[in-house]
Backbone as JSON Lines, residues from 0, in Angstrom:
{"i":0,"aa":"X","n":[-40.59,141.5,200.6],"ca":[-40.99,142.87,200.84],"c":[-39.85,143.8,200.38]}
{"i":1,"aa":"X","n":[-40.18,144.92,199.79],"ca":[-38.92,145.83,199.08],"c":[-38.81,146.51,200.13]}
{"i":2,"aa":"X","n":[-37.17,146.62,199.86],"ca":[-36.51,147.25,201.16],"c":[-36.34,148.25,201.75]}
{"i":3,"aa":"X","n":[-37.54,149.38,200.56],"ca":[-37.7,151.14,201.08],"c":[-38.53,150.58,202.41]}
{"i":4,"aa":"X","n":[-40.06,149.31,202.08],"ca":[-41.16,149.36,202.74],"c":[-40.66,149.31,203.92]}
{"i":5,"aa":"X","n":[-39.53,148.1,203.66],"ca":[-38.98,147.97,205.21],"c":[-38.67,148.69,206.1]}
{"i":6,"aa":"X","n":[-37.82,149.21,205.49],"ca":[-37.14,150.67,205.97],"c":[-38.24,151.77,206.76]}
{"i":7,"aa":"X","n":[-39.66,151.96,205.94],"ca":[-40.32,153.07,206.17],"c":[-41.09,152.25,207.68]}
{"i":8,"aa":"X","n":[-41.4,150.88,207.61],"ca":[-42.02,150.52,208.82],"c":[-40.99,149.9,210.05]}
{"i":9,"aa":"X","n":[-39.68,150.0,209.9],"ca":[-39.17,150.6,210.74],"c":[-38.94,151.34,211.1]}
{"i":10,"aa":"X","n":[-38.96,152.17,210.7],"ca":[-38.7,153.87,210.98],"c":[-40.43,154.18,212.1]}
{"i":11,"aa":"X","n":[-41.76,153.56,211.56],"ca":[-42.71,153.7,212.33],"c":[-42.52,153.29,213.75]}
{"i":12,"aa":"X","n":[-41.9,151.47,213.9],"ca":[-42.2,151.09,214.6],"c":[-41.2,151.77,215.77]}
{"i":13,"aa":"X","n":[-39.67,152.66,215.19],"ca":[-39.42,152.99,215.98],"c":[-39.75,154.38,216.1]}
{"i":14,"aa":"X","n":[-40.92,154.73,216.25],"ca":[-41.67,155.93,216.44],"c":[-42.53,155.34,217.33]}
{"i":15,"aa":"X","n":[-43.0,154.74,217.1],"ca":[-43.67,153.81,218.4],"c":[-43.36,153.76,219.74]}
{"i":16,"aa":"X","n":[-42.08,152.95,219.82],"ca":[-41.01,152.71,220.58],"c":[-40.72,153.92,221.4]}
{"i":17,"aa":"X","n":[-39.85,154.87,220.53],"ca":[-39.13,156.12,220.76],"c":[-40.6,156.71,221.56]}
{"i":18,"aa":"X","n":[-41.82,156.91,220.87],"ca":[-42.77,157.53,221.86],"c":[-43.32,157.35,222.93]}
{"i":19,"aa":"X","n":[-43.74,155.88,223.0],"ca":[-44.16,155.1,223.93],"c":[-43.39,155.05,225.53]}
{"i":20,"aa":"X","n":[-42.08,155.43,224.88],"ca":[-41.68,155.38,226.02],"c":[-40.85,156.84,226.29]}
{"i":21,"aa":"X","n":[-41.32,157.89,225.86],"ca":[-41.08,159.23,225.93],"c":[-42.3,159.73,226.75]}
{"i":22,"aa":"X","n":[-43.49,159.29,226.5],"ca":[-44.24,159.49,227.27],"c":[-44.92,159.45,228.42]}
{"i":23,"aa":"X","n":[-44.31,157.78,228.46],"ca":[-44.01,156.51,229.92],"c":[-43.3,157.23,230.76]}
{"i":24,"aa":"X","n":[-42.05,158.06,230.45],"ca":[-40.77,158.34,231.28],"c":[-41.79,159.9,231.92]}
{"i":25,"aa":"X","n":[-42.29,160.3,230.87],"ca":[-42.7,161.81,231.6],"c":[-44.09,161.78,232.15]}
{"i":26,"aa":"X","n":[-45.1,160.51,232.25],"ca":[-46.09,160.74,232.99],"c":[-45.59,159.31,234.25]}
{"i":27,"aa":"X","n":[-44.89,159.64,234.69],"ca":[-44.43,158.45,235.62],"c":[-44.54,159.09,236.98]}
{"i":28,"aa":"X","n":[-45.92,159.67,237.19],"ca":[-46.1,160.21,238.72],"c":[-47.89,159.8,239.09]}
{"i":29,"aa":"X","n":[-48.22,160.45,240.07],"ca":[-49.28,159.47,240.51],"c":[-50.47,159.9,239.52]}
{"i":30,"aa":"X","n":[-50.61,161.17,239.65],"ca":[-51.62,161.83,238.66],"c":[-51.95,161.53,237.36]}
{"i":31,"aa":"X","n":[-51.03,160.66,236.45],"ca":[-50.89,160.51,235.21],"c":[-50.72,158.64,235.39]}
{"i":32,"aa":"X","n":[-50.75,158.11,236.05],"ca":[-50.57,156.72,236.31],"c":[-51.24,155.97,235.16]}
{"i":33,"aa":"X","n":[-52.77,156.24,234.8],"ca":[-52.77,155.34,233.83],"c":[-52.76,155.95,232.13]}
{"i":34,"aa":"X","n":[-52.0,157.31,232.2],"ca":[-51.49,157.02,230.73],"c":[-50.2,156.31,230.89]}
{"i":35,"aa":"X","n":[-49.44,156.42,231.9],"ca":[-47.9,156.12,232.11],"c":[-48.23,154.38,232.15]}
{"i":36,"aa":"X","n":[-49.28,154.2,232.18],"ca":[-49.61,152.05,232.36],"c":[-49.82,152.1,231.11]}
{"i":37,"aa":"X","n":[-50.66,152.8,230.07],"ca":[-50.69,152.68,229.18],"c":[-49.59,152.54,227.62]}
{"i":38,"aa":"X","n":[-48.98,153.98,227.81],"ca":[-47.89,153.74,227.26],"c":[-46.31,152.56,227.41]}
{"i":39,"aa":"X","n":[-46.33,152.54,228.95],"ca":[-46.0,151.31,229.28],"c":[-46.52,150.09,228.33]}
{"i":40,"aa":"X","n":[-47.4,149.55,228.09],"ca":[-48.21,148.31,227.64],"c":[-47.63,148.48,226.45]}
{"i":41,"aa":"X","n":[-48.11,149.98,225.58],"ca":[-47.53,150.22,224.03],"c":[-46.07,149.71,223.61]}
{"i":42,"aa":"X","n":[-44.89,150.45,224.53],"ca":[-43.8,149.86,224.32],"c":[-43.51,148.26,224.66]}
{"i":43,"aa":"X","n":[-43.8,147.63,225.82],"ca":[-43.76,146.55,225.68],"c":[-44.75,145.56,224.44]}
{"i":44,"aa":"X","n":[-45.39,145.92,223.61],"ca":[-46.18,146.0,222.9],"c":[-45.02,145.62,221.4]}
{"i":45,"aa":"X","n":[-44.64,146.63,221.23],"ca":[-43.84,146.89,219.97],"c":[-42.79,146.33,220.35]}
{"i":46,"aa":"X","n":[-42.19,146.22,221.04],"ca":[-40.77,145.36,221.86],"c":[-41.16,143.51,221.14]}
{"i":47,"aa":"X","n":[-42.19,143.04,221.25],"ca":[-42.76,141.88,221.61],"c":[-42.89,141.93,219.74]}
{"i":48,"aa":"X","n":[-43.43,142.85,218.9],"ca":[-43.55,142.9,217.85],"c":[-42.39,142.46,217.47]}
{"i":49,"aa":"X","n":[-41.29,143.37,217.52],"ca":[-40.28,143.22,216.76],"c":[-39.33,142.08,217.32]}
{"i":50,"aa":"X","n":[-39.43,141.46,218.25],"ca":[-39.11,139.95,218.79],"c":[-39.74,139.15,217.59]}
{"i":51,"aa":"X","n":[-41.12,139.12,217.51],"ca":[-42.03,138.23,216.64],"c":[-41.36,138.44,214.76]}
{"i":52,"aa":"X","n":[-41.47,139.2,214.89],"ca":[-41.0,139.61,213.28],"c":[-39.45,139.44,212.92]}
{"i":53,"aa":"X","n":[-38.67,139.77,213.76],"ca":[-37.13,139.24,214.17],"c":[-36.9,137.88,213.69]}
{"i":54,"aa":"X","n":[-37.78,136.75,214.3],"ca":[-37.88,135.45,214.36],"c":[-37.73,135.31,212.34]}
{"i":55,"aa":"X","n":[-38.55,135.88,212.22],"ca":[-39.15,135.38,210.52],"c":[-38.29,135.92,209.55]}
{"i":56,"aa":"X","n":[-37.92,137.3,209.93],"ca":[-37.17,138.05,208.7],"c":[-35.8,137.0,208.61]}
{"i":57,"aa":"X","n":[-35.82,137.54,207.14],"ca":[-34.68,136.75,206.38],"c":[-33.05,137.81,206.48]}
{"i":58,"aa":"X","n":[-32.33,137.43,206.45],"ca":[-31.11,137.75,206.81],"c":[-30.57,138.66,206.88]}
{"i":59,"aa":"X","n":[-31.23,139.36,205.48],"ca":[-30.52,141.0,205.42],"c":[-31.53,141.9,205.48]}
{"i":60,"aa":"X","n":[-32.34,141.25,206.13],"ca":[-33.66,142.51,206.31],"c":[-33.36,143.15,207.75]}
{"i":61,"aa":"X","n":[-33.74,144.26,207.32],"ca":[-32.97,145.58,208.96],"c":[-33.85,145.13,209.88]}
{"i":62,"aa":"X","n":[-34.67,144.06,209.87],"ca":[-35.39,143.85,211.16],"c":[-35.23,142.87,211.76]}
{"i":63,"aa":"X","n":[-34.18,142.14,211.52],"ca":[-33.21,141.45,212.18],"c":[-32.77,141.42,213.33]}
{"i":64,"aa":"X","n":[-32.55,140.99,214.66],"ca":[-32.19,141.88,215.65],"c":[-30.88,142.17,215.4]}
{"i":65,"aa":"X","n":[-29.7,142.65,216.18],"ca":[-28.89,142.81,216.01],"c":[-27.67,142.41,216.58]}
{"i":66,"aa":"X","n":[-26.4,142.0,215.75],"ca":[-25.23,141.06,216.17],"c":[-24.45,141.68,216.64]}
{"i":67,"aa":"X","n":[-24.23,142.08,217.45],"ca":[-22.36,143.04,217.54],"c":[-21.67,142.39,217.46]}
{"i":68,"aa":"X","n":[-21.15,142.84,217.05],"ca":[-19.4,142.11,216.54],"c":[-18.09,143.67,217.03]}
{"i":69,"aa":"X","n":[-17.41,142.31,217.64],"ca":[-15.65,143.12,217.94],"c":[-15.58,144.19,216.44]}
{"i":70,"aa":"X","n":[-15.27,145.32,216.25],"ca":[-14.64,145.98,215.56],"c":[-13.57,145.19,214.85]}
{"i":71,"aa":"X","n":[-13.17,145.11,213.49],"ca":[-11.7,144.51,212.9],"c":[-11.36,145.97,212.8]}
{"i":72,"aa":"X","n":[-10.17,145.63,212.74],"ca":[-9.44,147.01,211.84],"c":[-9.38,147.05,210.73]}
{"i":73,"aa":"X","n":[-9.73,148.25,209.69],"ca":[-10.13,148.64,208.65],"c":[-8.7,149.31,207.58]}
{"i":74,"aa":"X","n":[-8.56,148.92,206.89],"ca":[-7.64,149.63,206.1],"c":[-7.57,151.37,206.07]}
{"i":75,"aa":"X","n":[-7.26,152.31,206.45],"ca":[-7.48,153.2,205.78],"c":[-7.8,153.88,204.21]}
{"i":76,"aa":"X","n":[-8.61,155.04,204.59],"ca":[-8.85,154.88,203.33],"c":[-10.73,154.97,203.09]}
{"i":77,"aa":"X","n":[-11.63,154.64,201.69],"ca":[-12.93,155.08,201.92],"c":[-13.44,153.4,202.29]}
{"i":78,"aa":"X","n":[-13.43,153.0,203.47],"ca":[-13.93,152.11,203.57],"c":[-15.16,151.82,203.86]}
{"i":79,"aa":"X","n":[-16.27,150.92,203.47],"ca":[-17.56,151.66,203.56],"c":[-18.28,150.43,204.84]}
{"i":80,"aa":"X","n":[-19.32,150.68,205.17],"ca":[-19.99,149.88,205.86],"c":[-20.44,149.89,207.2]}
{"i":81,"aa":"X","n":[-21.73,149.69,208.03],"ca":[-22.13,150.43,209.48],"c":[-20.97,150.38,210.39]}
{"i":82,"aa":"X","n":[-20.78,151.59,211.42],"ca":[-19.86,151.24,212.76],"c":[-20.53,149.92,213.77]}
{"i":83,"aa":"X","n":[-19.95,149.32,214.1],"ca":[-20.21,148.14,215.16],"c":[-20.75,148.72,216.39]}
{"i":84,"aa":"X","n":[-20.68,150.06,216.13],"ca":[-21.01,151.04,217.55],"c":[-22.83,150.61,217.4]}
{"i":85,"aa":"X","n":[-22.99,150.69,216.46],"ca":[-24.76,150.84,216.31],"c":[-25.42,149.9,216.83]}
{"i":86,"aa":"X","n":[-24.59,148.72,216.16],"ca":[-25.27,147.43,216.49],"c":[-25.0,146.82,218.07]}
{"i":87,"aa":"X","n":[-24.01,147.9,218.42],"ca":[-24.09,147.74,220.24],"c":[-24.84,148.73,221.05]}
{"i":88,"aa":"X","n":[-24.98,149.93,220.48],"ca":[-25.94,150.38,221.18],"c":[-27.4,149.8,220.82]}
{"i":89,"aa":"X","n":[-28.08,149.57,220.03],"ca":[-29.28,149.04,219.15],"c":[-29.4,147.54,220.65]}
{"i":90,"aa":"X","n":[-28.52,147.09,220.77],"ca":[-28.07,145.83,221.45],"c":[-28.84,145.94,222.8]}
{"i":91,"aa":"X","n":[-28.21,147.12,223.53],"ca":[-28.21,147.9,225.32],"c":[-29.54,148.56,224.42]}
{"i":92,"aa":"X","n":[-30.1,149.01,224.03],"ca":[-31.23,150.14,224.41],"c":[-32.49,148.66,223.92]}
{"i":93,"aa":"X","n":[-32.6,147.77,223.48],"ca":[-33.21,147.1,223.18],"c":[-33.24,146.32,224.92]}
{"i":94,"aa":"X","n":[-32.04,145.99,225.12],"ca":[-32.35,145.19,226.64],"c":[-32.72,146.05,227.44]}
{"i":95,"aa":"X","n":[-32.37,147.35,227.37],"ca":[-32.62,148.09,228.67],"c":[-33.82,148.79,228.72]}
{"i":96,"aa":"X","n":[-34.62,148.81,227.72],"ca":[-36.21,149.09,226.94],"c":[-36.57,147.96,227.71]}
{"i":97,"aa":"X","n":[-36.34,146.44,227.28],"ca":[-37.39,145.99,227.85],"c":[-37.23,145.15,229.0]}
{"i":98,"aa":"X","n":[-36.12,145.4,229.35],"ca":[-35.73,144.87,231.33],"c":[-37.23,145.93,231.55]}
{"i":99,"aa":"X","n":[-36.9,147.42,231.68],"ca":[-37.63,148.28,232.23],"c":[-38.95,148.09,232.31]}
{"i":100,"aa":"X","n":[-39.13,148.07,230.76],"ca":[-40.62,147.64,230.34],"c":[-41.38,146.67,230.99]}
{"i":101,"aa":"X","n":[-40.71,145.58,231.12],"ca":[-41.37,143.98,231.25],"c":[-41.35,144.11,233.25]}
{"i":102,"aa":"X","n":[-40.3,144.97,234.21],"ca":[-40.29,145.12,235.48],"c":[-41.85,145.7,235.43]}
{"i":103,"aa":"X","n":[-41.94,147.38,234.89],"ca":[-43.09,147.61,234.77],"c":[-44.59,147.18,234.72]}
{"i":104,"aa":"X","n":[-44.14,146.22,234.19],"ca":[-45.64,145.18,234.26],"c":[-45.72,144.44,235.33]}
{"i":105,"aa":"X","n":[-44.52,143.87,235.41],"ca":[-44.64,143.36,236.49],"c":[-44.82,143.78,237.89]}
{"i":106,"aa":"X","n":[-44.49,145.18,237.77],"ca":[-45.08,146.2,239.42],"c":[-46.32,146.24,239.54]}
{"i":107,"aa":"X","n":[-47.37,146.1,238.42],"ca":[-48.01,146.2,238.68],"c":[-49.06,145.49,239.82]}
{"i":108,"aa":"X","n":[-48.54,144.02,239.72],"ca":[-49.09,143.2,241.01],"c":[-48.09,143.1,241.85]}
{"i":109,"aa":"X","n":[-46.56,143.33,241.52],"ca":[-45.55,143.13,242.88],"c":[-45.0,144.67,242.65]}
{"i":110,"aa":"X","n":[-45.42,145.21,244.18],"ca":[-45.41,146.26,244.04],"c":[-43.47,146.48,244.89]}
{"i":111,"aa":"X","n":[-43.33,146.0,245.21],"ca":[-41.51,146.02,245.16],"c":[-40.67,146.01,244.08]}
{"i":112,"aa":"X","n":[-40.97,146.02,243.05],"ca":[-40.7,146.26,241.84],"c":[-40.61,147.42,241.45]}
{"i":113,"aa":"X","n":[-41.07,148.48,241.82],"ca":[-41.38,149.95,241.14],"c":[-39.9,150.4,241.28]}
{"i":114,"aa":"X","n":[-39.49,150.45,242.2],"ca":[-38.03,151.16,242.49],"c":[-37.13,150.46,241.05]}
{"i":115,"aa":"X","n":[-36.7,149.4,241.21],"ca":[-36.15,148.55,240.12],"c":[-36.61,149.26,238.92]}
{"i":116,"aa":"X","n":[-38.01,148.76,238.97],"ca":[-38.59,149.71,237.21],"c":[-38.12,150.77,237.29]}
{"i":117,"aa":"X","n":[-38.07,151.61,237.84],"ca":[-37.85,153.47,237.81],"c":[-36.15,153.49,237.83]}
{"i":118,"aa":"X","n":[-35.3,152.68,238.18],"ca":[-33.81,152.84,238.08],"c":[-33.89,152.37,236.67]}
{"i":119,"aa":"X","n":[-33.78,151.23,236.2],"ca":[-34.12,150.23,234.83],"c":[-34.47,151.64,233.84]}
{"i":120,"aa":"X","n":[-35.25,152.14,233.99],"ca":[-36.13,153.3,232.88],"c":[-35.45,154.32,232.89]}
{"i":121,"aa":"X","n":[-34.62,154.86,234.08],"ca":[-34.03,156.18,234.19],"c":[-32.44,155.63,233.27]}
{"i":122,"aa":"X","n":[-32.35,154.55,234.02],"ca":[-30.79,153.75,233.18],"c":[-31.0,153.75,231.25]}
{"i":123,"aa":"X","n":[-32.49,153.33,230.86],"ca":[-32.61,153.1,229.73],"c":[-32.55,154.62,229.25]}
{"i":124,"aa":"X","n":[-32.88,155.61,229.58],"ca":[-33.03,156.96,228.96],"c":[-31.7,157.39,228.81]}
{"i":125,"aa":"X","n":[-30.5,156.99,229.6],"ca":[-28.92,157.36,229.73],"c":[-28.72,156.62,228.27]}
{"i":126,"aa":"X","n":[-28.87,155.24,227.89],"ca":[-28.7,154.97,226.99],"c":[-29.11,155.17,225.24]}
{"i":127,"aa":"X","n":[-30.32,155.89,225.92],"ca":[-30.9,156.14,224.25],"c":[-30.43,157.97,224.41]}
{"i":128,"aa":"X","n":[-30.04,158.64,225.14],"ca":[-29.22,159.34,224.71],"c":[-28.1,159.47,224.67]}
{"i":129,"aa":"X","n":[-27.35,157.91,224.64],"ca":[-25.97,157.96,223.96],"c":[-26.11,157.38,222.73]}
{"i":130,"aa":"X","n":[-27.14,157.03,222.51],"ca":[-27.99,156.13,221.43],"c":[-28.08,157.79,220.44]}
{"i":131,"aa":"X","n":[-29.03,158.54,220.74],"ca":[-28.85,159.38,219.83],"c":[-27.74,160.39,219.9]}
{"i":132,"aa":"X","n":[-26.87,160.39,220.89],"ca":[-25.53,161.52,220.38],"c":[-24.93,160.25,219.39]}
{"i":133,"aa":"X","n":[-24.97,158.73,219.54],"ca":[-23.49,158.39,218.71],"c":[-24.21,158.44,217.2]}
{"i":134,"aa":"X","n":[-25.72,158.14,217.13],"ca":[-26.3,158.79,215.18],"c":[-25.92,160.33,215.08]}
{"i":135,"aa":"X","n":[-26.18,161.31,215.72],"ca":[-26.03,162.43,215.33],"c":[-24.47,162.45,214.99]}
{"i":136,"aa":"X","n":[-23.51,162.16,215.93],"ca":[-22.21,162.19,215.75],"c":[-22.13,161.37,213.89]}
{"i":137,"aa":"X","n":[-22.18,159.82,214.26],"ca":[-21.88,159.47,213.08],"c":[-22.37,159.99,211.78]}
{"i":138,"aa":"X","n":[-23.54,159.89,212.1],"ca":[-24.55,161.05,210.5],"c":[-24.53,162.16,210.36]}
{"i":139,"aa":"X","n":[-23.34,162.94,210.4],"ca":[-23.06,164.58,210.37],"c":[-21.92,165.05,211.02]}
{"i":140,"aa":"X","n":[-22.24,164.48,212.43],"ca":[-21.36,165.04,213.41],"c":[-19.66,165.12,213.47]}
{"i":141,"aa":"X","n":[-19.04,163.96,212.86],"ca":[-17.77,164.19,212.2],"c":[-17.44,164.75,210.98]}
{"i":142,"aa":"X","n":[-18.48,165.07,210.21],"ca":[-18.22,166.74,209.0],"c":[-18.07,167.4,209.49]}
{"i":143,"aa":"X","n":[-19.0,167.9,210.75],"ca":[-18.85,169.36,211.03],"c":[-17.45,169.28,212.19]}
{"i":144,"aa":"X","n":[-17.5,168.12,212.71],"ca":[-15.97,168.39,213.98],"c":[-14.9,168.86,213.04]}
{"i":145,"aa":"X","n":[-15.03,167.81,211.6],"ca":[-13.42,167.99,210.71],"c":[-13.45,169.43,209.91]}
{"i":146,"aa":"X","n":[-14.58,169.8,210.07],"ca":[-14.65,170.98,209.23],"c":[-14.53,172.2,210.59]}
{"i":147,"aa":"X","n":[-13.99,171.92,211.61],"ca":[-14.03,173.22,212.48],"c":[-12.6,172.61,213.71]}
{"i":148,"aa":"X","n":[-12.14,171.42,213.02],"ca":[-10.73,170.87,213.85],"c":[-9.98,172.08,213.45]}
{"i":149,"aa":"X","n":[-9.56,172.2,212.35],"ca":[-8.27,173.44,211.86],"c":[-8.61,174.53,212.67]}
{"i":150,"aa":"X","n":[-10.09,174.97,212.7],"ca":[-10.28,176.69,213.29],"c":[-10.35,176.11,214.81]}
{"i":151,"aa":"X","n":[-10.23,175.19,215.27],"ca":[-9.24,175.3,217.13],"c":[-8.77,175.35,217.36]}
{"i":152,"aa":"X","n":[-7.52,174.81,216.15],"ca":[-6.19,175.01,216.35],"c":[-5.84,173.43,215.99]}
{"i":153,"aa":"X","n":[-6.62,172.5,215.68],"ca":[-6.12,171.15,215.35],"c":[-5.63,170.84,213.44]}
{"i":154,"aa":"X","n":[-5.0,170.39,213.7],"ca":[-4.82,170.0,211.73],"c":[-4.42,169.17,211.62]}
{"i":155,"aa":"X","n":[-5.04,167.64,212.31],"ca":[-5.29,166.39,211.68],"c":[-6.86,166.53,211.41]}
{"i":156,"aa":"X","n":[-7.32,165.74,210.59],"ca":[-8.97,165.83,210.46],"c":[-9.79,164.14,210.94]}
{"i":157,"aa":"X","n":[-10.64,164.11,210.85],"ca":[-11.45,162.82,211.43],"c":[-11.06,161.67,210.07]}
{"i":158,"aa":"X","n":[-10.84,160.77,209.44],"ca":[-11.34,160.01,208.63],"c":[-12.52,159.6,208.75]}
């Protein structure tokens, strides 16, 4: 499979994901119960997908799950290649998606579970927004810090 396609149906599936459980988190009261079961099902749904497809993809395909690895130290200088940060958050929002997820289902017949699910889900949302400050940071966010360090008064810049 060419590796834009890949690219573009990951990008879906984590639209999926990202929604499924954007929607889960905000109809999670009594009134809205079974879209919040529903979207529930969706994300555990796509979770279970990309487990299945994980299994098969070949090595350097981005749908791989993901390895973290210790940071080495890098030469200074233009050194190129992802931060290890990604592949640890990618790591935590993947477990903490579907601890939440999979409790969720499971409240549904053990109902002592809900509390657990609802900490688990509130915990997973802490993480996917450190999940998206550390992309925004890395994909932009240190141009614009190094480009506004000097006007604070700093004059080292980011590498």
């Amino acid at each position: 499979m060419p590796p834009r396609l890949q690219m573009t149906l990951l990008r879906l599936w984590h639209a999926w994901l990202a929604g499924g459980f954007l929607v889960a988190w905000l109809t999670a009261d009594e009134d809205t119960y079974a879209m919040h079961q529903f979207s529930g099902y969706a994300v555990l749904a796509a979770l279970a997908l990309r487990l299945m497809v994980a299994m098969v993809a070949p090595a350097a395909s981005p749908w791989r799950l993901p390895r973290p690895k210790l940071p080495r130290p890098k030469p200074r200088g233009n050194a190129k290649g992802r931060n290890p940060l990604l592949a640890w958050c990618a790591a935590a929002l993947l477990i903490s998606i579907t601890l939440a997820a999979a409790l969720g289902a499971l409240a549904d017949g053990l109902s002592w579970l809900e509390h657990p699910h609802e900490a688990l889900a509130n915990l997973a949302l802490w993480v996917i927004c450190a999940h998206v400050g550390l992309v925004v940071f890395l994909f932009g966010g240190k141009r614009l810090l190094a480009r506004y360090l000097p006007w604070l008064g700093f004059k080292e810049k980011l590498s």
